[in-house]
C-alpha positions as CSV (number, residue, x, y, z in Angstrom):
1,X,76.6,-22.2,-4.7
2,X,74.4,-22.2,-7.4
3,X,70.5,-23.5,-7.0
4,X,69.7,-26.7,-8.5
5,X,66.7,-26.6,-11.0
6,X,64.9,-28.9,-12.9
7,X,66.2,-28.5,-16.7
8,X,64.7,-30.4,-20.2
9,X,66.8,-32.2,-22.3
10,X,65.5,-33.3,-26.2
11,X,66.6,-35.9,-28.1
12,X,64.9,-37.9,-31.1
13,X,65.9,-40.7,-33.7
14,X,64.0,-42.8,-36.1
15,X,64.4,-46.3,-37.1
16,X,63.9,-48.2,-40.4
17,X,61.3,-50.6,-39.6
18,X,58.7,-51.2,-36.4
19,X,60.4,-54.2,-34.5
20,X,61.4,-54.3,-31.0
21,X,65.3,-54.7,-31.7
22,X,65.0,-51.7,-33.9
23,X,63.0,-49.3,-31.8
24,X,65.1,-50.5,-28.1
25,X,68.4,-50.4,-30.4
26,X,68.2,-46.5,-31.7
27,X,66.8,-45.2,-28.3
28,X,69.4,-47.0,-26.4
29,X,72.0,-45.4,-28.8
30,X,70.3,-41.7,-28.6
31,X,70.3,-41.6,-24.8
32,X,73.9,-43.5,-24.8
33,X,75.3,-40.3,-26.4
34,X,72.8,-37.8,-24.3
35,X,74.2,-39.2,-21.3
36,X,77.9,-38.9,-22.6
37,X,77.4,-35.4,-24.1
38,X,75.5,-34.1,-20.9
39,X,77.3,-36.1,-17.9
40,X,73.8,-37.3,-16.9
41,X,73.6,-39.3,-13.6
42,X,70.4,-41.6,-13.2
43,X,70.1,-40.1,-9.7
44,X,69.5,-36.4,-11.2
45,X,66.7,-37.3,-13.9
46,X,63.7,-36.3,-12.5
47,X,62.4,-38.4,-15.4
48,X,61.8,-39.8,-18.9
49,X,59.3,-39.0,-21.3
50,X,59.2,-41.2,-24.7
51,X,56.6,-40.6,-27.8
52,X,56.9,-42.4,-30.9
53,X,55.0,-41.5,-34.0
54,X,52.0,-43.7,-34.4
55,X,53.7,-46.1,-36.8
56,X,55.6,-47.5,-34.2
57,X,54.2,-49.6,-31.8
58,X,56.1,-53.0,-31.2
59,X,57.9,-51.8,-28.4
60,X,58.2,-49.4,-25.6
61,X,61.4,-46.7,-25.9
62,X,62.0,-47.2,-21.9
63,X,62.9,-50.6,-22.2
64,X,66.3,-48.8,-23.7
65,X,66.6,-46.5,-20.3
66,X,65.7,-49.7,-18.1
67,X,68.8,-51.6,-20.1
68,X,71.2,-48.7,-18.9
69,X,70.2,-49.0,-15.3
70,X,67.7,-46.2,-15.0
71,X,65.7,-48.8,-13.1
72,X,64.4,-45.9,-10.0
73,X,64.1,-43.1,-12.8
74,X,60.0,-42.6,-13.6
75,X,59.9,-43.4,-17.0
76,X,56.5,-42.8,-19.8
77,X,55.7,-43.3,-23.1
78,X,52.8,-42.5,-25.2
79,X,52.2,-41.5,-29.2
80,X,53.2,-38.5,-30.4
81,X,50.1,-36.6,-32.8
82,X,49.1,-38.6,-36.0
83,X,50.6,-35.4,-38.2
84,X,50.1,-35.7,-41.9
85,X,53.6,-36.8,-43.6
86,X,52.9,-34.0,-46.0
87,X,53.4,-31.6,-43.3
88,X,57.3,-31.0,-43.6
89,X,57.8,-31.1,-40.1
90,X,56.2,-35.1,-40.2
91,X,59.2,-37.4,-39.6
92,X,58.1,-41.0,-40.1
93,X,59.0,-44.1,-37.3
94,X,60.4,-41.6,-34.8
95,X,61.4,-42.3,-31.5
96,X,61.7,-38.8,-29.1
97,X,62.8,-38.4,-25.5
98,X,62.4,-35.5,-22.9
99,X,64.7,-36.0,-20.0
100,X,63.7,-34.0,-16.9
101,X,67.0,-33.3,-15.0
102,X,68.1,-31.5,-11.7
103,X,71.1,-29.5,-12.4
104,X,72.9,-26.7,-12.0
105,X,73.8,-25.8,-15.2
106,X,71.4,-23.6,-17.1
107,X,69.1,-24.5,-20.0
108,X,71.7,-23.6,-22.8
109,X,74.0,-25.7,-21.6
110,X,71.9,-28.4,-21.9
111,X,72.6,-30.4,-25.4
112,X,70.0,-31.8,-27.6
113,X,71.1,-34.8,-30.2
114,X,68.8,-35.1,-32.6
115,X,69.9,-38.4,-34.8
116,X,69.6,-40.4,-38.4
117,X,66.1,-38.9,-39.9
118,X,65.7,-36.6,-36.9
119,X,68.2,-34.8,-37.7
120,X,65.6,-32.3,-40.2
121,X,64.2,-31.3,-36.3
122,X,67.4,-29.9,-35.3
123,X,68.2,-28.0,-38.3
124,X,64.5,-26.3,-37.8
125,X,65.3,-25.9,-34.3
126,X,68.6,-24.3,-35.9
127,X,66.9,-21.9,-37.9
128,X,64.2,-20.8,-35.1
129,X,67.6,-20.0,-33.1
130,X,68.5,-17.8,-35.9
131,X,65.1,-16.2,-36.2
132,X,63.4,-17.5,-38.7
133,X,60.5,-19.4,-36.7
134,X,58.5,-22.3,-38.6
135,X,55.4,-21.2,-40.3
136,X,52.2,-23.6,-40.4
137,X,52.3,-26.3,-43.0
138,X,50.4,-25.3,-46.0
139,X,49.0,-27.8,-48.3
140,X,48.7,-31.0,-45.9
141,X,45.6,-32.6,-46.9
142,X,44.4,-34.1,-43.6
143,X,45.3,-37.4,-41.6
144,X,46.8,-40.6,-43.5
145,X,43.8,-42.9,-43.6
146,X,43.6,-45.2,-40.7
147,X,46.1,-48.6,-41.6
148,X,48.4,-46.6,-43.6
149,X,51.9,-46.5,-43.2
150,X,54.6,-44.9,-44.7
């Protein structure tokens, strides 16, 4: 029998606008297909960690899990870092999960969905697979200026 360990699973989307509906619509439809593709069981997440980018702030992500009956999974979210949007790797009004599970499947069988304009992290995360690793931004010109949105 193989041990059980604790194993990361990544998923991110983005949404058009900052409104509740929007932000709880797109993470319930990213984890929806996470827990299809990876036959996740609420009683094996360890737990949830949500980060949105600091344009969106209307609503929490784990109001999605909550609607799907992860109601005894620990669940958190928080902002991810205010990076420039002229750094390429700067996806505006995304929405990113970390699922923590207990499994006995190894790490590359876990599968990361990465949707609508997240999609540009998985094809980096594609080409870091193939050995061509991201190289820092060059030319960002510092922090939007506070109020700003995209």
């Amino acid at each position: 029998m193989k041990a059980v360990t604790v194993r990361g699973i990544r998923g991110a989307t983005t949404v058009e606008q900052d409104t509740p509906e929007e932000i709880v619509a797109a993470t319930r439809e990213l984890l929806s297909q996470l827990i299809e593709v990876n036959a996740i069981e609420p009683d094996d997440v360890c737990g949830a960690w949500f980060t949105t980018t600091p344009d969106l702030s209307s609503e929490f992500p784990a109001v999605a899990a909550r609607q799907l009956g992860w109601v005894d999974v620990p669940l958190i979210c928080g902002h991810e870092m205010d990076v420039p949007y002229d750094n390429p790797r700067s996806i505006p009004r995304a929405v990113r999960v970390m699922i923590l599970l207990n499994t006995e499947r190894g790490q590359s069988e876990m599968q990361f969905l990465y949707l609508r304009g997240a999609r540009a992290i998985k094809e980096e995360l594609d080409r870091a697979r193939a050995g061509s690793p991201p190289q820092p931004a060059t030319g960002v010109h510092g922090p939007r200026p506070s109020g700003v949105k995209p």
